[in-house]
N, C-alpha and C positions, 0 to 999 in steps of 0.2 A: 463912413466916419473912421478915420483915422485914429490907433489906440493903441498901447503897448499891453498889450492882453496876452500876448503870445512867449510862447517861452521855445525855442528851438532846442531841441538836446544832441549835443553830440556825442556817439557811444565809441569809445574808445578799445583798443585790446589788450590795455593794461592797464591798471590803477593809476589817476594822473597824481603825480608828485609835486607840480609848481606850475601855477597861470600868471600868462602877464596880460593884461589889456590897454591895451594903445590908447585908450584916451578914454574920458570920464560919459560917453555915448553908451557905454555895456557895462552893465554888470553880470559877473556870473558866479555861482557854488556849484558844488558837488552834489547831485543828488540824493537823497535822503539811502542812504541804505547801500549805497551803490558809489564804490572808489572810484570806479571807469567813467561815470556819465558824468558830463559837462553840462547842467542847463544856462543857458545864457537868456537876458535881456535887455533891450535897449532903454535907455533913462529920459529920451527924447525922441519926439514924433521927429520923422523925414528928416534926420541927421545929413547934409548935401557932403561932407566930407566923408571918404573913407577911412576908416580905424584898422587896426588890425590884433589878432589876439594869437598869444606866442602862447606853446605848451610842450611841459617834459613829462614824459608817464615814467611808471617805477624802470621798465625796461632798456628805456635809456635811449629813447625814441623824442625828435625833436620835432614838433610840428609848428608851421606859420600859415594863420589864414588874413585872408584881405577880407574886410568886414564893408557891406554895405545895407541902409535902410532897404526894406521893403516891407512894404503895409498890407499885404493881401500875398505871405508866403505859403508857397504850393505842398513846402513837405516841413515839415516841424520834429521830426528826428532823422539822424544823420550817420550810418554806423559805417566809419571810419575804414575797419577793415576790406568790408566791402568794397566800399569804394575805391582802396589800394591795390584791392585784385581787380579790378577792372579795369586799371592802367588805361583810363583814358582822356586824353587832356579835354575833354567839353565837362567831362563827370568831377574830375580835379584835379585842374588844371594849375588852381594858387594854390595847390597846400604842398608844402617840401618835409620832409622827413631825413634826422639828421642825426649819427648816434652822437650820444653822451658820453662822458666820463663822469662817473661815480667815484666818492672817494671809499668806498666800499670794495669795486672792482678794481680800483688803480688805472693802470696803463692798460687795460682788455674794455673792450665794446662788453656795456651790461648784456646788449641782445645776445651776445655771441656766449655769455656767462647763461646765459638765462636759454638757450638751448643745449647749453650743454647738460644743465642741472635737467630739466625737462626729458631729455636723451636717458641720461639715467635711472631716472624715474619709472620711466615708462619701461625701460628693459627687465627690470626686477630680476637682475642677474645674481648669483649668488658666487662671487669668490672668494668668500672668508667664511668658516666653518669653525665652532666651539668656542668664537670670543663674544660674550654679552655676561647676562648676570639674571639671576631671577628674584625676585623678592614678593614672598605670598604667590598673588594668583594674576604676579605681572611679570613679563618677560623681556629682557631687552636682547639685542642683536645687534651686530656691525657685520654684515655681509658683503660692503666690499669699500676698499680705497682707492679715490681715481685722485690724478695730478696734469694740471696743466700749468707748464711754467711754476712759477712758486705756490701755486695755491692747491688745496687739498680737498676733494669733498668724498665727505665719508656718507655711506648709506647706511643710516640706523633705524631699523624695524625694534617698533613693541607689540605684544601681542596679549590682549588680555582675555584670559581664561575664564573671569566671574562673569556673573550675566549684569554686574551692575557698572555702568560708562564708569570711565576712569580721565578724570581733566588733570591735563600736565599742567606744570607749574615753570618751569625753569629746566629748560636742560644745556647744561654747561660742559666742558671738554677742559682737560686740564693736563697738565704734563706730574708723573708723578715719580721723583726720586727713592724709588722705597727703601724701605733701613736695612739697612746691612749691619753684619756682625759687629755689635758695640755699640751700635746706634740707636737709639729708639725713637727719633725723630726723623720724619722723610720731609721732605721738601717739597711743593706743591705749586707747579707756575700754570695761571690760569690764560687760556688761547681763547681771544676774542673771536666770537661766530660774526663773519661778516656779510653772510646772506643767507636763508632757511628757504628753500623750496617743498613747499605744502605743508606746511608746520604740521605736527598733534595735535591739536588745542584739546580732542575730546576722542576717547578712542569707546568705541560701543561694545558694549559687555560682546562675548566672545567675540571677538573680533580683531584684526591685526589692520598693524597701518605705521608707514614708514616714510620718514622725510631724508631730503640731503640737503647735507649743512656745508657751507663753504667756509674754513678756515685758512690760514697764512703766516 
């Protein structure tokens, strides 16, 4: 017997950002808990036309599959990456992969934004020495500034000393004109963060931990 009981998932390697579905045969959400997983299902038994379902993830990755029924499928999740290294046209053959523009990145490929923030990350290199600020028994740091073309990403380390977690709230970047002789008002121009790679959200008592921020 014939039934839409089945839910297929597809697992992706980045948070997907926008789905399109070709025709009213599929429905799909995002899995509970999980940015990257696609489950999908069909709204009708043995659909005879093909559909197709279009998808952008955050990294700025374009995928198109060709959709058809099947009522007794052999595999019911699908992890995408895998399947990209295996470059082989029987495994997937319909799916194309296309970069993005983001109005975040401008005129740069997000993947190529998003290895480079990744590049930095992972080096935990230290070229800036005695700029941060301490407050109580929390520490900040800017250990180094990278630039590509017009954009900036700076690597700021907090580190916190108490044994009790510390959850960020907002961290912002600002330009600051400070007062000069006669002055006692500085000027203060605020620069939009246009991409965080591995945010703070919660840093665990002693413990340190450091994101890059891409500004412009």
């Amino acid at each position: 017997m014939q039934n839409l009981a089945f839910h297929p998932h597809l697992i992706f390697p980045a948070a997907i950002r926008y789905v399109d579905l070709g025709s009213d045969y599929l429905i799909a959400d995002k899995a509970t808990g999980a940015e990257n997983v696609l489950r999908v299902k069909a709204t009708t038994v043995s659909f005879t036309t093909a559909t197709n379902l279009s998808l952008i993830t955050k990294d700025g990755r374009f995928y198109n599959f060709d959709i058809v029924y099947n009522p007794t499928p052999i595999h019911l999740s699908f992890d995408i990456s895998r399947l990209l290294l295996a470059q082989s046209p029987t495994d997937f053959h319909r799916t194309a992969q296309t970069d993005i523009l983001f109005a975040d990145t401008r005129s740069d490929s997000p993947a190529v934004i998003n290895l480079m923030m990744q590049s930095i990350y992972k080096q935990q290199r230290r070229l800036l020495r005695h700029i941060g600020a301490r407050n109580g028994t929390l520490q900040s740091e800017l250990r180094g500034i990278y630039t590509h073309g017009s954009k900036l990403f700076f690597d700021v380390w907090l580190k916190n000393k108490s044994r009790v977690p510390f959850e960020t709230d907002i961290v912002s970047f600002k330009i600051i004109d400070r007062a000069t002789a006669g002055k006692s008002l500085s000027q203060e121009i605020p620069i939009e963060v246009l991409r965080v790679h591995q945010p703070m959200d919660i840093i665990k008592g002693k413990s340190k931990a450091h994101s890059i921020f891409m500004l412009e």
